[in-house]
mmCIF file of the N, C-alpha and C atoms, coordinates in Angstrom:
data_MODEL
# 
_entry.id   MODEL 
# 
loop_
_atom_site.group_PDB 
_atom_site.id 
_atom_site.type_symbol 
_atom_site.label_atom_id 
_atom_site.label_alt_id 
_atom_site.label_comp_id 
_atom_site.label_asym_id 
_atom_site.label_entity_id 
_atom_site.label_seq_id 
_atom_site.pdbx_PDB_ins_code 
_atom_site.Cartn_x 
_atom_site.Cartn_y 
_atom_site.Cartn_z 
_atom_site.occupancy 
_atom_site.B_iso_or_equiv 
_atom_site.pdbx_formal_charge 
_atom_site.auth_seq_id 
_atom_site.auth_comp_id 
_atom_site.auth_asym_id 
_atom_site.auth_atom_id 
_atom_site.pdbx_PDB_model_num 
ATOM 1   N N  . UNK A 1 1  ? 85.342  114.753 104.355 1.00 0.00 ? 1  UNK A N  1 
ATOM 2   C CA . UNK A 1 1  ? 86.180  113.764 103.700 1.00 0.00 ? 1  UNK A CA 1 
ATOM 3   C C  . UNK A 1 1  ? 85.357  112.497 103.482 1.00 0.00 ? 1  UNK A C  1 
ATOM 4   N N  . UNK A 1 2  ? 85.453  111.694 102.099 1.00 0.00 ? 2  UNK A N  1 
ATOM 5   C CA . UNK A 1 2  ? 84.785  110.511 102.299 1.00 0.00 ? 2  UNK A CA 1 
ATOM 6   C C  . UNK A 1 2  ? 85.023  109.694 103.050 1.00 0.00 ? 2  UNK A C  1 
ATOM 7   N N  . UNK A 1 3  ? 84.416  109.040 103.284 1.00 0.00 ? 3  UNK A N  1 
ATOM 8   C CA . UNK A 1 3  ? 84.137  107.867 104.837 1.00 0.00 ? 3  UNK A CA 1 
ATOM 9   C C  . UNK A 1 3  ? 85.270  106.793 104.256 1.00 0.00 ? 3  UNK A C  1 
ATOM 10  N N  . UNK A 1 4  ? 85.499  106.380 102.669 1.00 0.00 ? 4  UNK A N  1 
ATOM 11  C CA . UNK A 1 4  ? 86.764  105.304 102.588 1.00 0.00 ? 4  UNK A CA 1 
ATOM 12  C C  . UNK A 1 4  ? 88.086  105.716 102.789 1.00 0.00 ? 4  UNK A C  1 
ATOM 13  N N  . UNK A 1 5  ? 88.337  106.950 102.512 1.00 0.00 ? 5  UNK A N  1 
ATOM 14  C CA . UNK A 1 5  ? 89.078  108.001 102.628 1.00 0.00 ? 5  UNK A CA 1 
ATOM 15  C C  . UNK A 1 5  ? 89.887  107.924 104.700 1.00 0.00 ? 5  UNK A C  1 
ATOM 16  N N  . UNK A 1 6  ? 88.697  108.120 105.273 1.00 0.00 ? 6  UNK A N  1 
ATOM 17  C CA . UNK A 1 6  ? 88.852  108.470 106.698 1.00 0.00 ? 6  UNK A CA 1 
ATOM 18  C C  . UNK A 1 6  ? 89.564  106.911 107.255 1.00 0.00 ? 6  UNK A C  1 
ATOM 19  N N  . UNK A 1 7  ? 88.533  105.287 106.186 1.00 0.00 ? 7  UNK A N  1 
ATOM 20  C CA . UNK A 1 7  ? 89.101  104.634 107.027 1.00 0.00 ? 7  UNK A CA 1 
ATOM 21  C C  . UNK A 1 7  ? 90.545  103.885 106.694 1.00 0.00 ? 7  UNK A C  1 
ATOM 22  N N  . UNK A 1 8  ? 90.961  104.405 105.544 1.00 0.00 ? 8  UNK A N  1 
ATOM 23  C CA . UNK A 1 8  ? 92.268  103.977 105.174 1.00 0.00 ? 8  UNK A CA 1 
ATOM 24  C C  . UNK A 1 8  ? 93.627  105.338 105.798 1.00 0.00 ? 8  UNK A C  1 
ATOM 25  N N  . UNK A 1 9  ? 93.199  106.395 106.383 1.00 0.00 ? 9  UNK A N  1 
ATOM 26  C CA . UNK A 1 9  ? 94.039  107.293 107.551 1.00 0.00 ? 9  UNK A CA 1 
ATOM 27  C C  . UNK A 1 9  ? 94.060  106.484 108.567 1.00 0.00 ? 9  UNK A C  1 
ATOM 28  N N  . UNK A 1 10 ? 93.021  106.388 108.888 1.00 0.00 ? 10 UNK A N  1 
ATOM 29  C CA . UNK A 1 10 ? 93.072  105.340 110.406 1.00 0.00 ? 10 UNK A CA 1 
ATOM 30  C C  . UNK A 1 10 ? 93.836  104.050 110.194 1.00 0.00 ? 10 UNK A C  1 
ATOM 31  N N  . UNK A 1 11 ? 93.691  103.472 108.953 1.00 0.00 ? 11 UNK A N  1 
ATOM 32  C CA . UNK A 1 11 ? 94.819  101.833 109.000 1.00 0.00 ? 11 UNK A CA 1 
ATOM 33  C C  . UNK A 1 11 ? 96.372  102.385 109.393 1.00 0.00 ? 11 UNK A C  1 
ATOM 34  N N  . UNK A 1 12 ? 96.855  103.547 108.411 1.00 0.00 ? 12 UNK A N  1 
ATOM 35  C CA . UNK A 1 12 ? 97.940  103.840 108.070 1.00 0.00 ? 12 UNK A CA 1 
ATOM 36  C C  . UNK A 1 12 ? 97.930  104.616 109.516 1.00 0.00 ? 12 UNK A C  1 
ATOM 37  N N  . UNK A 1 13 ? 97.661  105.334 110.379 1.00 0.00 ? 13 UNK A N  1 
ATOM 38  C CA . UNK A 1 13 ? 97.993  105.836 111.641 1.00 0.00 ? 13 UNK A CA 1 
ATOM 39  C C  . UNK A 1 13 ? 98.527  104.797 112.519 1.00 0.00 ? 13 UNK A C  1 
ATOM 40  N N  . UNK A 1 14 ? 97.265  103.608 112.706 1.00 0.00 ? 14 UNK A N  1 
ATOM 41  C CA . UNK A 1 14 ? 97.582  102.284 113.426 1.00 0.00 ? 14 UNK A CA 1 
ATOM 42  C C  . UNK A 1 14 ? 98.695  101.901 112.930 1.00 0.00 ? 14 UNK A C  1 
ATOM 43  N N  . UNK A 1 15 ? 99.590  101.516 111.732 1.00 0.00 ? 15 UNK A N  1 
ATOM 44  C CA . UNK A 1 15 ? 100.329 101.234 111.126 1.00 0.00 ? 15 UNK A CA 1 
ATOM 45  C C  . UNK A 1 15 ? 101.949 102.139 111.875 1.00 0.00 ? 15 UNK A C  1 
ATOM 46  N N  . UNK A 1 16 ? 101.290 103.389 111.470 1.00 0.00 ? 16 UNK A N  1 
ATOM 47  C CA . UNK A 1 16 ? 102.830 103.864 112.023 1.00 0.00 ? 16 UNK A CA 1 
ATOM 48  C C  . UNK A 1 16 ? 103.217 103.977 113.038 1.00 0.00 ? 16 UNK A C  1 
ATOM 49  N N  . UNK A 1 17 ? 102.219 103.612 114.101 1.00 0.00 ? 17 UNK A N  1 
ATOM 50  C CA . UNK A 1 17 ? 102.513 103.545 115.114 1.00 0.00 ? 17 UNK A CA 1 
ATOM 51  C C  . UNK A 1 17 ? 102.739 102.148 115.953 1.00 0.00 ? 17 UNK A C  1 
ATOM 52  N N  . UNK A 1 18 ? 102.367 101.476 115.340 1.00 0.00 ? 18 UNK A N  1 
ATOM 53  C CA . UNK A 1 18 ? 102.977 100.167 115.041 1.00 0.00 ? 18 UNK A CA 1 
ATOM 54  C C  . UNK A 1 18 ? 103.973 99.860  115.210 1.00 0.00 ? 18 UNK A C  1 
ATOM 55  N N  . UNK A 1 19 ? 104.486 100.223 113.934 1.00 0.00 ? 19 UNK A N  1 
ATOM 56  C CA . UNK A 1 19 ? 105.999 100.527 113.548 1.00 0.00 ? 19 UNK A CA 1 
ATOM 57  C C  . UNK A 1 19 ? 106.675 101.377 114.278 1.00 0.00 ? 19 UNK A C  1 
ATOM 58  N N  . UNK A 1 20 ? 106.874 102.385 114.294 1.00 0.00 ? 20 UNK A N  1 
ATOM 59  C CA . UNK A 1 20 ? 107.742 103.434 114.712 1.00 0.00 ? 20 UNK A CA 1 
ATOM 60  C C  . UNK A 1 20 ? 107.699 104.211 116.312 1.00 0.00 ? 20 UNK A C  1 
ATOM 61  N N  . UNK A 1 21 ? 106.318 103.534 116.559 1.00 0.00 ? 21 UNK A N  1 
ATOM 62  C CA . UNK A 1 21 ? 106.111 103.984 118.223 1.00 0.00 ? 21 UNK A CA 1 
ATOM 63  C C  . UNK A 1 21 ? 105.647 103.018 118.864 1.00 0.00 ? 21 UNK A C  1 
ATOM 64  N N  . UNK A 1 22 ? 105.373 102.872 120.139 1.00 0.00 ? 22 UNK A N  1 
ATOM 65  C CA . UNK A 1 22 ? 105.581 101.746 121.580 1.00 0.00 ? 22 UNK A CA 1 
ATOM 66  C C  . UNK A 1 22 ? 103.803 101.430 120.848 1.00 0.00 ? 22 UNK A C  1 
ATOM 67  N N  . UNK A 1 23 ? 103.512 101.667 119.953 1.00 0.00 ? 23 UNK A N  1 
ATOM 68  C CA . UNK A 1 23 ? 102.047 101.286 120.227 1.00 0.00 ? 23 UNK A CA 1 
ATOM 69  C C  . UNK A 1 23 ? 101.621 99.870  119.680 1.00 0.00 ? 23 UNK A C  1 
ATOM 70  N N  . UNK A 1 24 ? 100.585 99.544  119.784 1.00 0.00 ? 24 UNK A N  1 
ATOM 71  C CA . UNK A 1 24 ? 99.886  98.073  120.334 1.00 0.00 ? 24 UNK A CA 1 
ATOM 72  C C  . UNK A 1 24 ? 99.501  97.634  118.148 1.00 0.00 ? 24 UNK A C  1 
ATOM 73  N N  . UNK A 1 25 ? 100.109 96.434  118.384 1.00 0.00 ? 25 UNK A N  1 
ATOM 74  C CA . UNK A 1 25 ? 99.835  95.892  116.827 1.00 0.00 ? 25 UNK A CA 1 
ATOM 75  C C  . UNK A 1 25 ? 98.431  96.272  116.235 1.00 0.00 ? 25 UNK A C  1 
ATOM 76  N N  . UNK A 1 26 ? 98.674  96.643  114.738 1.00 0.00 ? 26 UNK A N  1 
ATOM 77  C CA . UNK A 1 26 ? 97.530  97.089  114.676 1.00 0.00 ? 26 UNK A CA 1 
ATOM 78  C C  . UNK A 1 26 ? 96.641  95.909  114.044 1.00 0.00 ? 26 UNK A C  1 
ATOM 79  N N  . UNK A 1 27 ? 95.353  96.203  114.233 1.00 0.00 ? 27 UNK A N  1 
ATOM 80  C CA . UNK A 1 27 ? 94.108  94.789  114.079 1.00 0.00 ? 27 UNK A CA 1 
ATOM 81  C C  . UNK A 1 27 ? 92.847  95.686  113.570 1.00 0.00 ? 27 UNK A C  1 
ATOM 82  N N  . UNK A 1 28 ? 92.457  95.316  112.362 1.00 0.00 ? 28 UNK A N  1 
ATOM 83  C CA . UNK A 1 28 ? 91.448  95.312  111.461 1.00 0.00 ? 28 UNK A CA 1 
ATOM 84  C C  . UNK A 1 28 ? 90.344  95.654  112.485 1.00 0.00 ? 28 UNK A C  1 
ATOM 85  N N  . UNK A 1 29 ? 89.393  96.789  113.007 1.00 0.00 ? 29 UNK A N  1 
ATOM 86  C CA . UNK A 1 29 ? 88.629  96.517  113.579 1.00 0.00 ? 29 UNK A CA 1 
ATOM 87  C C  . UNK A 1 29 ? 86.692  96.230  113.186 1.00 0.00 ? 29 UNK A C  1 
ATOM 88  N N  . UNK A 1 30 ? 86.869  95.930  111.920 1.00 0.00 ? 30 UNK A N  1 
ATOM 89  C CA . UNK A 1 30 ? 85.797  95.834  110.907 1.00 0.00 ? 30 UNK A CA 1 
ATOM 90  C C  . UNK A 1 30 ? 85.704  94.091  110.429 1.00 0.00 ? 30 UNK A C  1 
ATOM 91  N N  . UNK A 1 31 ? 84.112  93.815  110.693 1.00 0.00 ? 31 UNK A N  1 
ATOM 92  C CA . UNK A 1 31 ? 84.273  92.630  109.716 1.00 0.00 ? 31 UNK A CA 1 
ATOM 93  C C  . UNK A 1 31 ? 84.699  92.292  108.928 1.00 0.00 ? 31 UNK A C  1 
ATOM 94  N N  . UNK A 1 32 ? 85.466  90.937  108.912 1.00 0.00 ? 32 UNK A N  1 
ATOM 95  C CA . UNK A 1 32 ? 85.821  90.622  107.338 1.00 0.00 ? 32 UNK A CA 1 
ATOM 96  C C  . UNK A 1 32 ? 85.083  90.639  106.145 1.00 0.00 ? 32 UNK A C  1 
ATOM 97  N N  . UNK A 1 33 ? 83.486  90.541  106.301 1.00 0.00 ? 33 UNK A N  1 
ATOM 98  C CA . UNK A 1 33 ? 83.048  90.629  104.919 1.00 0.00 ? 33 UNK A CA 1 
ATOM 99  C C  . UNK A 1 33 ? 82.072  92.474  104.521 1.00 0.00 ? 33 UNK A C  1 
ATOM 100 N N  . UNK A 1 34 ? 83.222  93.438  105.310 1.00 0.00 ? 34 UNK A N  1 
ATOM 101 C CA . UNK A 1 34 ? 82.188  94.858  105.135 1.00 0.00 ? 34 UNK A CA 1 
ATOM 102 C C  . UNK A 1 34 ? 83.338  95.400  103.940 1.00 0.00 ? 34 UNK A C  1 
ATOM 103 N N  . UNK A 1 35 ? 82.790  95.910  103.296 1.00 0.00 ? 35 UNK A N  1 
ATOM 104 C CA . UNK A 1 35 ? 83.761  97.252  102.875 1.00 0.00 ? 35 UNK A CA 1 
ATOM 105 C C  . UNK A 1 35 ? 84.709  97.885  103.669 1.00 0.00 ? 35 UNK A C  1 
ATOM 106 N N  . UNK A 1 36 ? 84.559  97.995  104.986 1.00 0.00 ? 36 UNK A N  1 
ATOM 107 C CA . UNK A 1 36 ? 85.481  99.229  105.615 1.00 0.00 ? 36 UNK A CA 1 
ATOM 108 C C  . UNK A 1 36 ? 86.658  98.070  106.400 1.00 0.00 ? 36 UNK A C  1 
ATOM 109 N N  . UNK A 1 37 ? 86.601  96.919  105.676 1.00 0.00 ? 37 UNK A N  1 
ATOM 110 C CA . UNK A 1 37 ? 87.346  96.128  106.054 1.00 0.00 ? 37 UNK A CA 1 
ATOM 111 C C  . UNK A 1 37 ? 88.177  95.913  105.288 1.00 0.00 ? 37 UNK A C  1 
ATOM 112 N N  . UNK A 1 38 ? 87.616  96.057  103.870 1.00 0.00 ? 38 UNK A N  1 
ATOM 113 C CA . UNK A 1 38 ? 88.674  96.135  102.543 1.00 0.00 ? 38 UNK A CA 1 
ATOM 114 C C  . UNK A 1 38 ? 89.446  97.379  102.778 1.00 0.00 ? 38 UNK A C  1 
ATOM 115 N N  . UNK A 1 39 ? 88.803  98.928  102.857 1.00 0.00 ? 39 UNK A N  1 
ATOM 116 C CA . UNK A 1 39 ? 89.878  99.658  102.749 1.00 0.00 ? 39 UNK A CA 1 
ATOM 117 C C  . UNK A 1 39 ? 90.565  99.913  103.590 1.00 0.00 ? 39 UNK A C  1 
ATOM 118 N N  . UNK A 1 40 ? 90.629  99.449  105.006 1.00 0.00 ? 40 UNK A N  1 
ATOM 119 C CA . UNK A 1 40 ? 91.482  99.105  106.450 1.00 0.00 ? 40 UNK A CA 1 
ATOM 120 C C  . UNK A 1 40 ? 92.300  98.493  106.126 1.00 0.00 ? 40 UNK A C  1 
ATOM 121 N N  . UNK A 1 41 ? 92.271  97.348  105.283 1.00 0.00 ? 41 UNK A N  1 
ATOM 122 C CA . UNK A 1 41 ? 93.017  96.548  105.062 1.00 0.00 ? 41 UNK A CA 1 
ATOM 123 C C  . UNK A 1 41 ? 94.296  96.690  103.916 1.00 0.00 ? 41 UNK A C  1 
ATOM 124 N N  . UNK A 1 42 ? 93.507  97.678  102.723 1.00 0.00 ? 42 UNK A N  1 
ATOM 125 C CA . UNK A 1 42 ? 94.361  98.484  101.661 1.00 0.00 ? 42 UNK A CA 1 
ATOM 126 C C  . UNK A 1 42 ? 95.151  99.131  102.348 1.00 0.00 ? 42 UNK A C  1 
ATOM 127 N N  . UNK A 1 43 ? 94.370  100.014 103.320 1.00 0.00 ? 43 UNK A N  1 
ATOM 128 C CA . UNK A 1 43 ? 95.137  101.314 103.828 1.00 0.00 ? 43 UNK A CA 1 
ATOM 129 C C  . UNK A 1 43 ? 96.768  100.370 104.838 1.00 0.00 ? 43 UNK A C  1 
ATOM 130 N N  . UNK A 1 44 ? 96.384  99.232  105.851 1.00 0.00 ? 44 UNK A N  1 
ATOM 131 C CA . UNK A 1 44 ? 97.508  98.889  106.282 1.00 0.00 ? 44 UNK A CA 1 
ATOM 132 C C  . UNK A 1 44 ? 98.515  98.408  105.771 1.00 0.00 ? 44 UNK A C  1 
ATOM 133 N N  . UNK A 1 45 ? 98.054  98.024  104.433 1.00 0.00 ? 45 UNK A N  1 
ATOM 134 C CA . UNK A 1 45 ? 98.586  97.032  103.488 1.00 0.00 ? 45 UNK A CA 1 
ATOM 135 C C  . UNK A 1 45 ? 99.836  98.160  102.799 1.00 0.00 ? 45 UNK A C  1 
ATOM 136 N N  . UNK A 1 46 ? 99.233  99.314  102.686 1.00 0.00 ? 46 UNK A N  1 
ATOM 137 C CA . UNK A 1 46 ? 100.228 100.916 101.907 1.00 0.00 ? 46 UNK A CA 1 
ATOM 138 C C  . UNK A 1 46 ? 100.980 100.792 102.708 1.00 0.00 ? 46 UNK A C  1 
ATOM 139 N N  . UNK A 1 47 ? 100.704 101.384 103.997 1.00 0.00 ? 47 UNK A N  1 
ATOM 140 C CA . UNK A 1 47 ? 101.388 101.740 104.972 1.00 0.00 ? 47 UNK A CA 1 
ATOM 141 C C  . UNK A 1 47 ? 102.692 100.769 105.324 1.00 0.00 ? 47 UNK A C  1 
ATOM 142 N N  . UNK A 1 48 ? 102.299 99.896  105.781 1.00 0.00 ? 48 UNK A N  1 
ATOM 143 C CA . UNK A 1 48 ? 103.584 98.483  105.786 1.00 0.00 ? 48 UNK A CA 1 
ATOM 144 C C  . UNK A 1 48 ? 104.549 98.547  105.111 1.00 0.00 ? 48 UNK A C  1 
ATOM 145 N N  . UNK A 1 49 ? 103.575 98.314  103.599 1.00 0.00 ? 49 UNK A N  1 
ATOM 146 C CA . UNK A 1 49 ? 104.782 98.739  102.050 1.00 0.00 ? 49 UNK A CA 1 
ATOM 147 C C  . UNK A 1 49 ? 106.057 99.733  102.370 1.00 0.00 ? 49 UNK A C  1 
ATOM 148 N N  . UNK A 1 50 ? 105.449 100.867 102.983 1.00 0.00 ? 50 UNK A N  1 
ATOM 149 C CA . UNK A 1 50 ? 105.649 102.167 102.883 1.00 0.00 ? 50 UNK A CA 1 
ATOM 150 C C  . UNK A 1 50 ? 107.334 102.111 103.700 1.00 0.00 ? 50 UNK A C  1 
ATOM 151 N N  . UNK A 1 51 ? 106.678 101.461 104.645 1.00 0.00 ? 51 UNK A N  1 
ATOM 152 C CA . UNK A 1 51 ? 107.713 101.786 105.811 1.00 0.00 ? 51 UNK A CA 1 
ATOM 153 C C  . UNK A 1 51 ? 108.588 100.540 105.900 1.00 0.00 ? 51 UNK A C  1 
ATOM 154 N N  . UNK A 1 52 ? 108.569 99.756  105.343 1.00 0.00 ? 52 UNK A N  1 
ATOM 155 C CA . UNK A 1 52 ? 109.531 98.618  104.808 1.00 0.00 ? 52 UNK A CA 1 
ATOM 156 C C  . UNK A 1 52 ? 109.982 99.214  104.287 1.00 0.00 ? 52 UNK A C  1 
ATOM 157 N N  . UNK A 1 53 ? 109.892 99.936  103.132 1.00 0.00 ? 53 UNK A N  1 
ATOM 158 C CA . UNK A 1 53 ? 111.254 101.188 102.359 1.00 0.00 ? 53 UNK A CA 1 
ATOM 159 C C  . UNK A 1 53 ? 111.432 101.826 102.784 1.00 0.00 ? 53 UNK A C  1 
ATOM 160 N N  . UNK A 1 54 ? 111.391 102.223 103.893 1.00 0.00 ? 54 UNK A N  1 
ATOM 161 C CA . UNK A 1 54 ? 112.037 103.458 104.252 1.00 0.00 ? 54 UNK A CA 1 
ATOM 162 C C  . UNK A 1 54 ? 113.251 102.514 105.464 1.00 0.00 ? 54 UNK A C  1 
ATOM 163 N N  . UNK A 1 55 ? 112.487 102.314 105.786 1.00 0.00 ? 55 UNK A N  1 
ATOM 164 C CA . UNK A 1 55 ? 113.440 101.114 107.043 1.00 0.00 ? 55 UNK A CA 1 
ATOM 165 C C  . UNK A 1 55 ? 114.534 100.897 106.835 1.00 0.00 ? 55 UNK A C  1 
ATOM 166 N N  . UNK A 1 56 ? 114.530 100.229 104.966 1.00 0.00 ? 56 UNK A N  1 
ATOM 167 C CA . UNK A 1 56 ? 115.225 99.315  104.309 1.00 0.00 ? 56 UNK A CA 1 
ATOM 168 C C  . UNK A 1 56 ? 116.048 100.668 103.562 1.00 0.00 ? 56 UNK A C  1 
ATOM 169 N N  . UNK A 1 57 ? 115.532 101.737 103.627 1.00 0.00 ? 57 UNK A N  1 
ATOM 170 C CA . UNK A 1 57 ? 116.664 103.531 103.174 1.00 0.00 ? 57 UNK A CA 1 
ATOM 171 C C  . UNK A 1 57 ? 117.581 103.577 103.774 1.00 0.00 ? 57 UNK A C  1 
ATOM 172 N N  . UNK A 1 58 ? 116.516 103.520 105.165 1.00 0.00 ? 58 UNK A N  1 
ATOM 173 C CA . UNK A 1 58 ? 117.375 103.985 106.787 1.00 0.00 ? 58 UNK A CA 1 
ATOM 174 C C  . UNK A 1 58 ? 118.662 103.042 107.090 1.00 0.00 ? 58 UNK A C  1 
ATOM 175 N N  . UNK A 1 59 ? 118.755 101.825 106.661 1.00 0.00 ? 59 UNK A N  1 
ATOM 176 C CA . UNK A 1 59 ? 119.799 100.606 106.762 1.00 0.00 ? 59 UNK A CA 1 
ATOM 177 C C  . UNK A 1 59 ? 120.892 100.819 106.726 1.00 0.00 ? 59 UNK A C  1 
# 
């Protein structure tokens, strides 16, 4: 799998578990000025989106 690929699974994992399970806020673990910080940051950025609508289904 490509490597931007792998690190925007990992935002959105941290993310749902975030959200939906006892687990620990999730935090960017990449410099702010790398690439794998942009798509960490895309990827949590989906994820959030994601589950704000569904939340907001579930209501």
């Amino acid at each position: 799998m490509i490597r931007s690929r792998e690190i925007v699974r990992e935002s959105r994992d941290a993310v749902i578990a975030e959200t939906f399970g006892a687990g620990r806020a999730a935090a960017n673990p990449y410099g702010p000025t790398s690439k794998r910080h942009i798509f960490w940051q895309h990827g949590a950025d989906q994820a959030r989106a994601a589950a704000t609508r569904l939340l907001q289904i579930g209501a």
